[in-house]
C-alpha positions as CSV (number, residue, x, y, z in Angstrom):
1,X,57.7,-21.5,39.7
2,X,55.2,-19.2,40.2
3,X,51.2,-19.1,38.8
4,X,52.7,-15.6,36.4
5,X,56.0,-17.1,35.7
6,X,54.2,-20.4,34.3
7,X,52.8,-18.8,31.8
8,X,55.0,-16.1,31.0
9,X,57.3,-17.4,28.3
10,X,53.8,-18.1,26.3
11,X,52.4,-14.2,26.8
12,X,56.3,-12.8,26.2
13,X,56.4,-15.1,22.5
14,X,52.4,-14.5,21.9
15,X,53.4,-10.3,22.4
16,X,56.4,-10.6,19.8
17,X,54.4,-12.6,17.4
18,X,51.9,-10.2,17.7
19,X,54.1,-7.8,16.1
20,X,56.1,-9.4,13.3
21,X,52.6,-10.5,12.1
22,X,51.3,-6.5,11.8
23,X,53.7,-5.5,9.3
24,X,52.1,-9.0,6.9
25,X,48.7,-9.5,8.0
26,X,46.9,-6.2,9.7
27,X,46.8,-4.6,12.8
28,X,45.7,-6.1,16.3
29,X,42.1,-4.8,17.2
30,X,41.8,-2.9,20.6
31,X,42.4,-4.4,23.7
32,X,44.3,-7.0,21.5
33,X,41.5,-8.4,19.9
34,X,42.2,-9.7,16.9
35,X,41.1,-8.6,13.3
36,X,40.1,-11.5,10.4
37,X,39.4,-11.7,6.9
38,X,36.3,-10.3,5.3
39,X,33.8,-11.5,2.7
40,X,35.6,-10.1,0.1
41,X,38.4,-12.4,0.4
42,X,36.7,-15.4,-1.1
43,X,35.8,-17.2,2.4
44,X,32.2,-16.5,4.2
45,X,29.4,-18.9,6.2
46,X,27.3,-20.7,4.9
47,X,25.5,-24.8,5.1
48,X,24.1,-27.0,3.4
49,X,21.7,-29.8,4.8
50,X,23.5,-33.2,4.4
51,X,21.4,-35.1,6.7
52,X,19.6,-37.5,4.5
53,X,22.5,-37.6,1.9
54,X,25.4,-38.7,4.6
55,X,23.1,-41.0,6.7
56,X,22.8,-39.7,10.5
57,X,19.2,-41.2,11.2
58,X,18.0,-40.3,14.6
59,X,15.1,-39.1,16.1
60,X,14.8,-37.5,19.8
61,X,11.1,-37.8,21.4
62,X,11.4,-35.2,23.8
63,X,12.0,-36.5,26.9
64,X,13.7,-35.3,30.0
65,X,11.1,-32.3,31.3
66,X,12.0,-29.2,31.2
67,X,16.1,-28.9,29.6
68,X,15.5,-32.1,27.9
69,X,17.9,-35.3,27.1
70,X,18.7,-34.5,23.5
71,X,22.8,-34.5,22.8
72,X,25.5,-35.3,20.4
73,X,29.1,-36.5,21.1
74,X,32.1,-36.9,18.9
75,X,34.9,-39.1,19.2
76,X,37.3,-41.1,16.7
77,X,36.4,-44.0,19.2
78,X,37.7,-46.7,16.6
79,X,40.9,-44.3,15.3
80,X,40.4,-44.5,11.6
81,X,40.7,-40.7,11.4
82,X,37.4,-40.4,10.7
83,X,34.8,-39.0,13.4
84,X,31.9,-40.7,15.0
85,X,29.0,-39.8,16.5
86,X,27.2,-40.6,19.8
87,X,23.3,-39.8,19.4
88,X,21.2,-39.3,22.6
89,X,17.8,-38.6,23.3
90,X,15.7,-40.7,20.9
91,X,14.1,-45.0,22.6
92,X,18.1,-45.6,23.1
93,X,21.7,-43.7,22.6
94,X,22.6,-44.9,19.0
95,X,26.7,-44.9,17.7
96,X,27.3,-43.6,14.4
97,X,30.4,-44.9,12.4
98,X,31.9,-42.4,10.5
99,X,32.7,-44.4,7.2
100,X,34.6,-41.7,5.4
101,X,31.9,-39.0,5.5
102,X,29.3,-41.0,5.6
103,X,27.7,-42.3,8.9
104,X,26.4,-46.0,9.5
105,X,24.5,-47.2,12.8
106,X,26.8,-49.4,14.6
107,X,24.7,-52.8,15.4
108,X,25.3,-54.0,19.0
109,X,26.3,-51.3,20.6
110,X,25.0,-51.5,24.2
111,X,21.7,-51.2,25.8
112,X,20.1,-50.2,28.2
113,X,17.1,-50.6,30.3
114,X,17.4,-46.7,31.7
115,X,17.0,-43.9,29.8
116,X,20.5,-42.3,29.2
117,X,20.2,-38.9,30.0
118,X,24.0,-37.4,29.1
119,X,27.3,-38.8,27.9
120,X,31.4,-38.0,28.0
121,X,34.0,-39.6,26.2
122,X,36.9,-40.0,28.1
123,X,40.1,-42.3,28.2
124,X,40.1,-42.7,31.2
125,X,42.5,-45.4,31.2
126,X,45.0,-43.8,28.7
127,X,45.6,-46.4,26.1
128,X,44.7,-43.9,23.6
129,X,41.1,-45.4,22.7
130,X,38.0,-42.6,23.9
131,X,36.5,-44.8,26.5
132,X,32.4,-43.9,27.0
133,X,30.8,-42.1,30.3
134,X,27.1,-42.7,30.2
135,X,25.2,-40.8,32.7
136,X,20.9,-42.0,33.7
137,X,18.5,-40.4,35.8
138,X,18.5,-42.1,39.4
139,X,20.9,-44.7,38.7
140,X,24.4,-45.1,38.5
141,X,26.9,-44.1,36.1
142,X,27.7,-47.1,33.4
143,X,31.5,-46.6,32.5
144,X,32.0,-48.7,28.3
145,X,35.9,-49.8,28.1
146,X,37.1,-49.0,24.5
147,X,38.7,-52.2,23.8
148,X,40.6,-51.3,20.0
149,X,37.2,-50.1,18.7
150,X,34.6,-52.1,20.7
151,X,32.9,-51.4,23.9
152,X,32.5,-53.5,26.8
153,X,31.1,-52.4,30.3
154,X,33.7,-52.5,33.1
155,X,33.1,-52.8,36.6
156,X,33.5,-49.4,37.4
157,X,31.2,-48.5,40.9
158,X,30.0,-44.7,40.9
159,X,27.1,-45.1,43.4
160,X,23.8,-43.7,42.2
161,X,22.8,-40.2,41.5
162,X,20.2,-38.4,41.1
163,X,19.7,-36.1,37.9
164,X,23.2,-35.3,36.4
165,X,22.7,-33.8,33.2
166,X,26.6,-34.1,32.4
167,X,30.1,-34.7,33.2
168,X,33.9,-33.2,32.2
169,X,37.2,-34.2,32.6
170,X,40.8,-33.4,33.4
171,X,44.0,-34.7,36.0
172,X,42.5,-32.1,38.3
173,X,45.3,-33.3,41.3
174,X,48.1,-33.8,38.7
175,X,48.9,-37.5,39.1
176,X,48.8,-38.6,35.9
177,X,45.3,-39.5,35.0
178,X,42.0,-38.3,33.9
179,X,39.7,-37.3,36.9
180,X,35.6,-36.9,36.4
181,X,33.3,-34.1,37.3
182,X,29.8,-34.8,37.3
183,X,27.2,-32.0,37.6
184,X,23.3,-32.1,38.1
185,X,20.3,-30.7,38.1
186,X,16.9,-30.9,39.4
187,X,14.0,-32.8,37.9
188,X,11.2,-30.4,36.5
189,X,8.5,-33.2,36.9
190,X,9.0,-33.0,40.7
191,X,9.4,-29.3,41.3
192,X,11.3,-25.7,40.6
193,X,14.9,-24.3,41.1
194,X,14.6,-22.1,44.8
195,X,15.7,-19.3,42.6
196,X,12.9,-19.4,40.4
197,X,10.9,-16.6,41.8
198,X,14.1,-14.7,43.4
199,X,15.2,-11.9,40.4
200,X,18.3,-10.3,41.8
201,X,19.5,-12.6,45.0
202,X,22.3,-15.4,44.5
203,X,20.8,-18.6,46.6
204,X,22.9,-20.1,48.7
205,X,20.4,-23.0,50.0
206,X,19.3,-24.6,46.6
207,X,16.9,-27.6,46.2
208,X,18.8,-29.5,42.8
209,X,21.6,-31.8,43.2
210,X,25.2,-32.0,44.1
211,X,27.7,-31.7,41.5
212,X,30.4,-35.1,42.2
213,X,34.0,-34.9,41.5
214,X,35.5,-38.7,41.1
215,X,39.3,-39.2,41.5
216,X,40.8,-41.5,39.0
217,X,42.9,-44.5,41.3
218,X,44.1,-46.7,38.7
219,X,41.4,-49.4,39.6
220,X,38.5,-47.2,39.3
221,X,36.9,-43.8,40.9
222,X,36.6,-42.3,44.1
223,X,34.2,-39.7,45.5
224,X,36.1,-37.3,46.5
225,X,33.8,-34.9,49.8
226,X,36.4,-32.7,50.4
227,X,37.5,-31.0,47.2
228,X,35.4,-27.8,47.7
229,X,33.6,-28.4,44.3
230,X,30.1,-30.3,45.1
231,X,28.7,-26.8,46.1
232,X,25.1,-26.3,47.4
233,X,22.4,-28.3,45.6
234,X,22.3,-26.1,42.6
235,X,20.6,-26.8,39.1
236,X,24.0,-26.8,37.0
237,X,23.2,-27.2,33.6
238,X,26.8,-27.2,32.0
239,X,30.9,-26.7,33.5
240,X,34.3,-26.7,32.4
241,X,37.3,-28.3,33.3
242,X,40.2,-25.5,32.1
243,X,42.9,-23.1,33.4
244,X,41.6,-20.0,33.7
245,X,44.6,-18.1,35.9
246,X,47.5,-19.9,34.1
247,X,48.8,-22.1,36.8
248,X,48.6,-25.0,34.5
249,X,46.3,-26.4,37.2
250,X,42.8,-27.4,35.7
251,X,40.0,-25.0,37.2
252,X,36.5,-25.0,37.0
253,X,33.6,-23.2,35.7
254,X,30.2,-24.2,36.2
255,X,26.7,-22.7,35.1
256,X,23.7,-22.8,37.0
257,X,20.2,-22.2,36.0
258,X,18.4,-19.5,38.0
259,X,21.4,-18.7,40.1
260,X,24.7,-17.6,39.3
261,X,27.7,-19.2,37.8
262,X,31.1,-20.0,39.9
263,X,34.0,-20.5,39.2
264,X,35.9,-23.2,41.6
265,X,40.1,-22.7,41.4
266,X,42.5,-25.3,41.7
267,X,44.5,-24.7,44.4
268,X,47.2,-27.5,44.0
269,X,46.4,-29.5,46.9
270,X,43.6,-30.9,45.6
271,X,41.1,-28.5,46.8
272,X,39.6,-25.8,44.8
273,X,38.8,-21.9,46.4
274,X,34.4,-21.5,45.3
275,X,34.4,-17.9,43.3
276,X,30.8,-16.8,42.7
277,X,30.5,-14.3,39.5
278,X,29.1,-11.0,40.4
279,X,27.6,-8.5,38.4
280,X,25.9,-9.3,35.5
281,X,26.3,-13.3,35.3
282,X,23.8,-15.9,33.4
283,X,20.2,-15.8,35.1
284,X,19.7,-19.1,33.0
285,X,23.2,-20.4,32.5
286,X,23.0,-23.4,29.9
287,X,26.6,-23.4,28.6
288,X,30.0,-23.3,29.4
289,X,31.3,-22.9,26.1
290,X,35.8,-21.8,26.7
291,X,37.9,-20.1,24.1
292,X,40.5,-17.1,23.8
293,X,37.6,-14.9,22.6
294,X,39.8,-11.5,23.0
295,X,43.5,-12.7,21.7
296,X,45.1,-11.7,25.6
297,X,46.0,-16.0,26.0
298,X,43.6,-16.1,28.8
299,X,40.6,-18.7,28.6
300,X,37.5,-16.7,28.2
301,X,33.7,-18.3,28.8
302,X,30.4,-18.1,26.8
303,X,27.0,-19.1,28.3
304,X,23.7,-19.0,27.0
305,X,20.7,-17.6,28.3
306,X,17.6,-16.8,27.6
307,X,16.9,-13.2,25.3
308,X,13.5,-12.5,23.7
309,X,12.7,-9.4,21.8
310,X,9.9,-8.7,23.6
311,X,10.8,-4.6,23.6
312,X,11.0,-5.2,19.4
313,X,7.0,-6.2,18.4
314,X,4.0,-4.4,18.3
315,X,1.9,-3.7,21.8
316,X,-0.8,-6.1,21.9
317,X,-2.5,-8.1,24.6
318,X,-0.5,-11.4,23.2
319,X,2.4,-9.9,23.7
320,X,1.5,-8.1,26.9
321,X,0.8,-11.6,28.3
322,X,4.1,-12.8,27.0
323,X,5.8,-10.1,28.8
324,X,4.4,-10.9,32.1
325,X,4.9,-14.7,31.8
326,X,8.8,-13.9,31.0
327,X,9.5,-11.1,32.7
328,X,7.6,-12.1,36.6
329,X,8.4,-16.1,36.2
330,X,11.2,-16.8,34.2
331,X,12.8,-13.6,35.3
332,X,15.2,-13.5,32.4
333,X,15.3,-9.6,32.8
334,X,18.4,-10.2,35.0
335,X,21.0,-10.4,32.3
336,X,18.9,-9.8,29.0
337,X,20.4,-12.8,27.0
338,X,23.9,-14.3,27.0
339,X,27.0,-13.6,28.2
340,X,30.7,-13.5,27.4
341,X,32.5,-13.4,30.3
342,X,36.2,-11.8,29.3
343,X,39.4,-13.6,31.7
344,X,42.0,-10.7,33.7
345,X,43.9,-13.7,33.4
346,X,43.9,-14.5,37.1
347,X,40.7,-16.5,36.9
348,X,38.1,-13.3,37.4
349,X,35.5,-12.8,34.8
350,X,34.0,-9.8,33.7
351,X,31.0,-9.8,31.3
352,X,31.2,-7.9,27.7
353,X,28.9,-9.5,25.7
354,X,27.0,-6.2,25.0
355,X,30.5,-4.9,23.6
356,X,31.0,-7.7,22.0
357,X,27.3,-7.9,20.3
358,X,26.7,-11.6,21.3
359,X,24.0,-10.8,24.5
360,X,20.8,-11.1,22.2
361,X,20.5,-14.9,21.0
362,X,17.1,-16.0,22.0
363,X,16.7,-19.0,24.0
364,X,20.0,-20.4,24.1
365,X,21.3,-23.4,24.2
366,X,24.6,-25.5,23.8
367,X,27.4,-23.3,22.1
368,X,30.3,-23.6,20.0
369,X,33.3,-20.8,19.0
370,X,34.3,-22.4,16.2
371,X,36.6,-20.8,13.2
372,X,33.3,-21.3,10.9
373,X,34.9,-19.2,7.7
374,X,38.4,-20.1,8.3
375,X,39.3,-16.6,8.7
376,X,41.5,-17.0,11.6
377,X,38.7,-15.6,14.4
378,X,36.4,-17.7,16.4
379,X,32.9,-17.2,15.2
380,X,30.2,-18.2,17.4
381,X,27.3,-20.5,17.0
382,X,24.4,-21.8,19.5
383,X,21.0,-23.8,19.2
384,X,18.3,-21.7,20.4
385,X,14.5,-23.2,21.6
386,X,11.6,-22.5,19.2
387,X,8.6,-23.3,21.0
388,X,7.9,-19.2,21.3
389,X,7.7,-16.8,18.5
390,X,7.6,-13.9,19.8
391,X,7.4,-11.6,16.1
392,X,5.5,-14.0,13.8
393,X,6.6,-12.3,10.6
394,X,10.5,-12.6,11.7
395,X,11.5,-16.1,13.6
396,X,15.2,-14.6,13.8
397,X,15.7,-15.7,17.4
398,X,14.1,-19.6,16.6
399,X,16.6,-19.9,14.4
400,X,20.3,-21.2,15.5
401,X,22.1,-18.1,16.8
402,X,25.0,-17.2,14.2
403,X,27.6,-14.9,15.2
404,X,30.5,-13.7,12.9
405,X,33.5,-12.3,14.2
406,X,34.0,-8.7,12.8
407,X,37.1,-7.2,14.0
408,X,36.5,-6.0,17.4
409,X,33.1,-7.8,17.7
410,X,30.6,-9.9,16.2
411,X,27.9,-9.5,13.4
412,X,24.9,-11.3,14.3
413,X,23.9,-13.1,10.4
414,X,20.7,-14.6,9.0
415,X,20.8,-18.1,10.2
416,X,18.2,-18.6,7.8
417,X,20.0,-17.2,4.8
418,X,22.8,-19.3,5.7
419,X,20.8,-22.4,5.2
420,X,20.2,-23.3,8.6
421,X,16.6,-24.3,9.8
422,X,14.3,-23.6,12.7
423,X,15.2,-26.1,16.0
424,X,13.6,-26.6,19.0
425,X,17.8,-27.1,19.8
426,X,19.6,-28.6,22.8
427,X,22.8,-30.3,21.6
428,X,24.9,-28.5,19.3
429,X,28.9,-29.5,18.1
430,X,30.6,-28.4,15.2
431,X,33.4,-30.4,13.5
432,X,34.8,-32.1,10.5
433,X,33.2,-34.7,9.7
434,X,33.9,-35.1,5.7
435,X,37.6,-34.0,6.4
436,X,37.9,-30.9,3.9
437,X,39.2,-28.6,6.4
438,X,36.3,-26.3,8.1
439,X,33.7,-27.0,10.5
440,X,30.6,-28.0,10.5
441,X,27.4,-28.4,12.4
442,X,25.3,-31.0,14.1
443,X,22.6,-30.1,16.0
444,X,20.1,-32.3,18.4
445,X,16.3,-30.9,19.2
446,X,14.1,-31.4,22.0
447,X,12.1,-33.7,19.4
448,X,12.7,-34.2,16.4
449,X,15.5,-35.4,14.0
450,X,19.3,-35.0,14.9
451,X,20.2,-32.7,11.6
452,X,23.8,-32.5,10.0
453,X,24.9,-29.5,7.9
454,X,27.9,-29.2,5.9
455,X,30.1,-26.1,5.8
456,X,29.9,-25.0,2.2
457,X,31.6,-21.5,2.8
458,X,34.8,-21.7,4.1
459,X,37.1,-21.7,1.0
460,X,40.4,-20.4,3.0
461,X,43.4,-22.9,4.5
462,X,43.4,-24.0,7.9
463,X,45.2,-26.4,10.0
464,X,44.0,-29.1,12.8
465,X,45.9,-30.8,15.7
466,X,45.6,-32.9,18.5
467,X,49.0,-32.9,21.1
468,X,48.8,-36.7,22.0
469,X,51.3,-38.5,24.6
470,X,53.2,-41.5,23.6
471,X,49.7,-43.7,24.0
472,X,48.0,-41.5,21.7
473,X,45.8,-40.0,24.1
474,X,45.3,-36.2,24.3
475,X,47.2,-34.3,26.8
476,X,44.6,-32.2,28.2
477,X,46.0,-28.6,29.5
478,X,48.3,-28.7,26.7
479,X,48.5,-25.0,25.2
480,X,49.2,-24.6,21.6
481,X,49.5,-21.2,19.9
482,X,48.8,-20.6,16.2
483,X,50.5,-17.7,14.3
484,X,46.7,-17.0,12.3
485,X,46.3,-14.4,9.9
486,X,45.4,-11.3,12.5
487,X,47.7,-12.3,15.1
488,X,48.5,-15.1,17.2
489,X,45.5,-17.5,19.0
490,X,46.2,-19.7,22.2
491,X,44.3,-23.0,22.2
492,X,44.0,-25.0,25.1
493,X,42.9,-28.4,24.9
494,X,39.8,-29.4,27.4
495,X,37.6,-32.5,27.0
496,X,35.6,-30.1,25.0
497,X,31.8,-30.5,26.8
498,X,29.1,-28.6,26.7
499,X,25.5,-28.8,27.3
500,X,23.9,-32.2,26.1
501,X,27.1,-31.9,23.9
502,X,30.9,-33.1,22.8
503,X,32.8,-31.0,20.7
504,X,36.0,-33.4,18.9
505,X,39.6,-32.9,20.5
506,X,41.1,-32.5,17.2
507,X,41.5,-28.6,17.4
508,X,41.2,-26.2,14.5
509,X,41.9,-22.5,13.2
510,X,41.3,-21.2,9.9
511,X,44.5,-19.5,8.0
512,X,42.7,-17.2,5.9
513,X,45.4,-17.4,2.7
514,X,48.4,-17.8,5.1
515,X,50.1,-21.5,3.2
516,X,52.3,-21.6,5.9
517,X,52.0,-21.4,10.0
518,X,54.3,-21.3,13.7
519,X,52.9,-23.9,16.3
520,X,54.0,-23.3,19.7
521,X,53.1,-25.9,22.6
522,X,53.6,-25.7,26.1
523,X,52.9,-29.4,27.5
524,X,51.2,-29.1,31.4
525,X,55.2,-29.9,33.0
526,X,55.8,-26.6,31.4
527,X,57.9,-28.7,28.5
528,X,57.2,-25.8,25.6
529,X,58.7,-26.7,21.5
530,X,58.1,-24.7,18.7
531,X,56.9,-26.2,15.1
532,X,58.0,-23.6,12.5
533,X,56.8,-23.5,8.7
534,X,54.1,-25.9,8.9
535,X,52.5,-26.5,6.0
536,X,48.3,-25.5,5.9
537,X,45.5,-27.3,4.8
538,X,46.5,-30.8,7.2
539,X,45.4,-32.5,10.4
540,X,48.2,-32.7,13.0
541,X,49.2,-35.5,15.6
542,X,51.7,-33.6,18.0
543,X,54.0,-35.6,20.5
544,X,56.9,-34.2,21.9
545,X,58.8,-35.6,19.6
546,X,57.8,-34.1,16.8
547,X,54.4,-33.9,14.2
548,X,53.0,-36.0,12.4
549,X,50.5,-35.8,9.3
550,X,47.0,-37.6,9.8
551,X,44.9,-35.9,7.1
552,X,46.4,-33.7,4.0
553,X,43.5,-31.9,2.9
554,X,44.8,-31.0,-0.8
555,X,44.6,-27.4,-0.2
């Protein structure tokens, strides 16, 4: 079967569902983006802050120069149904037990004498419990077996590396088992990216780190030299493990600060073809953020950057300074703030994140396309760095960066009216964690406390899954499509990492007032099963055997 005929039965049903949804729930956008609810239907974004009231005590202290150490992680690691947090960033990475909305400290979780600098849960092993990754500066990778709810260290040898700031996952050679890419950076206590005073040139000879792909044997993990994916020394800040040209082969996108982002595909013989992005690409890539932004089935890819309104304040000599500081060493004039990189659906991505009104976000950070109003769209959220105001009298851009979908494009809101605070943010996730069906938000500064909020707004149905094998553990590449209120949305399940971030695997879409929805999955062996009239307002276990219910919301 070919790369376009393994994905064709998916675009040929997404098209025809397309249009027996017009005639019920509005038109398709252009270009097939898809159109939402509005405000006036009852659903809209907004937070509260929960942090003291549902327990999350942690406090970074700012270490890690320069991008920092300061992350959170979600897992169901004891599978109660409930979802837990990893905290890192603060003396020592503290586990959060999610005791039905409410979050206790887990005593004896493991120590140790590094400082961690970045995390992954993975199962690895595939018994269906999230084993723990746990990545230190100039040291070795410590690999925590989830044994029924309690981790122990395994004997897992990953030789030492140098700075890696974080890892994904995925079977990238399709024998039946979770494979580990870890990326790194460069240490800014020691010295600068080579790009750091180059504005338009992409540099091949970089002075940061190698990225490491491990193969999973059974018994443990391999370095693998000959993939094609360990690149120059570059300062990679976040990647991706996902299919970007519909092959159902895992591919790879990887952001790199002052460079340019590539894109490494799988070629099915367990090497990968290097793609660097052209054009307009991240200057300071510091996400890798994946979602069907544009409604086409294709895997789209957000990364942050670094946008300061420096054009919108008064002419002064402060701000005259300011311009020179960021405009001759910084150099983010390159790209002028984020980007949304759109998928042809053969794996080449095209920026449009000036047409889609998501390029100014100030200094960005990790990112999350989350269904925040349960309208059916992705909305788009980011932690932004705070340490520079540039207008005094507006701190818009120190705020986290809050995007509404809008039809076509998106409405940059109020973060502040919203109720969300000023962060000097690295690690950002958004998920469920008092199980009433919407998203929301927990986000880790540079220093500072880790800071929950609860998403008071979303008042529409929704509907969550995870497609699990017979083990219970996800089946990553799996491709689920939802039949949403503006048309249909392709999901495809990744590990869900991010920078100094974990997003959960249990995957979600708003319904707007739909009480009823069509699942369609297509497993990675091309096996595809379609669940018809499923109920809204519940959390999904899908097998190929049929669903099951984990969570009924009452909706």
């Amino acid at each position: 079967m070919s790369r376009r005929d393994g994905r064709f039965p998916v675009r040929v049903r997404a098209v025809v569902l397309a249009f027996l949804l017009v005639a019920s729930a509005g038109c398709l956008g252009v270009g097939g983006d898809l159109g939402g609810l509005s405000a006036d239907d009852g659903t809209d974004i907004d937070f509260r802050d929960r942090t003291d009231a549902v327990g999350l005590d942690y406090r970074t202290d700012g270490g890690g120069a320069g991008n920092g150490d300061d992350g959170v992680y979600v897992a169901d690691y004891d599978r109660d149904g409930w979802r837990d947090v990893l905290a890192v960033g603060g003396d020592r990475p503290a586990l959060f037990r999610n005791a039905g909305g409410e979050f206790e400290r887990v005593d004896g979780f493991p120590e140790f004498g590094e400082a961690v600098k970045s995390a992954l849960f993975v199962d690895y092993d595939g018994d269906g419990w999230d084993d723990l990754l746990l990545l230190r500066s100039g040291a070795e990778p410590v690999l925590l077996d989830n044994e029924a709810g309690t981790f122990e260290r395994s004997d897992a040898s990953f030789g030492n590396l140098t700075y890696p700031l974080g890892a994904t996952a995925a079977d990238y050679d399709r024998d039946g088992d979770l494979d580990l890419l870890i990326y790194q950076s460069g240490d800014w206590k020691t010295g600068k990216p080579e790009g750091y005073f180059g504005l338009t040139h992409f540099v091949a000879e970089d002075n940061g780190n190698p990225n490491v792909l491990y193969e999973n044997t059974d018994d443990g993990f391999e370095r693998v030299t000959d993939a094609g994916v360990s690149g120059a020394d570059r300062w990679s800040l976040a990647a991706s493990f996902v299919d970007l040209n519909g092959d159902r082969l895992p591919d790879v996108h990887v952001a790199n600060d002052y460079n340019t982002d590539v894109v490494y595909i799988n070629e099915g013989n367990g090497s990968f073809e290097e793609r660097l992005i052209r054009g307009n690409t991240s200057r300071n890539g510091m996400s890798s953020e994946v979602a069907d932004v544009n409604g086409d089935g294709a895997q789209d890819v957000f990364t942050t950057n670094i946008y300061l309104p420096l054009d919108e304040v008064e002419d002064d000599e402060r701000h005259e300074r300011l311009r020179l500081l960021f405009g001759y060493v910084l150099k983010s004039g390159r790209t002028k703030g984020n980007t949304l990189m759109l998928n042809d659906g053969e794996g080449t991505l095209t920026d449009r994140a000036v047409t889609y009104r998501v390029r100014q976000g100030g200094w960005g950070w990790a990112a999350s396309l989350a269904d925040l109003d349960n309208d059916g769209d992705r909305d788009l959220i980011h932690a932004t760095q705070n340490v520079v105001r540039i207008d005094q009298d507006d701190p818009h851009y120190t705020h986290p960066m809050l995007f509404e979908r809008d039809g076509e494009t998106f409405e940059n809101l109020d973060a502040s009216a919203r109720n969300l605070s000023e962060h000097d943010g690295r690690g950002l996730v958004t998920f469920d964690y008092d199980r009433d069906g919407d998203r929301d938000v927990v986000i880790a500064p540079y220093d500072g406390n880790v800071t929950v909020y609860e998403n008071v707004g979303a008042t529409a149905n929704s509907v969550a899954f995870r497609v699990v094998d017979a083990n219970g553990s996800t089946v990553y590449g799996a491709e689920v499509t939802v039949a949403g209120p503006g048309g249909p949305t392709e999901i495809q399940q990744t590990v869900e990492s991010d920078f100094l971030s974990q997003e959960s695997r249990v995957f979600h879409l708003g319904l707007g007032d739909r009480e009823r929805t069509d699942l369609t999955v297509v497993w990675p062996d091309g096996t595809e099963r379609t669940f018809e009239d499923v109920a809204a307002n519940q959390q999904l276990r899908i097998t190929e055997n049929g669903t099951e219910t984990v969570v009924d919301y009452g909706g």
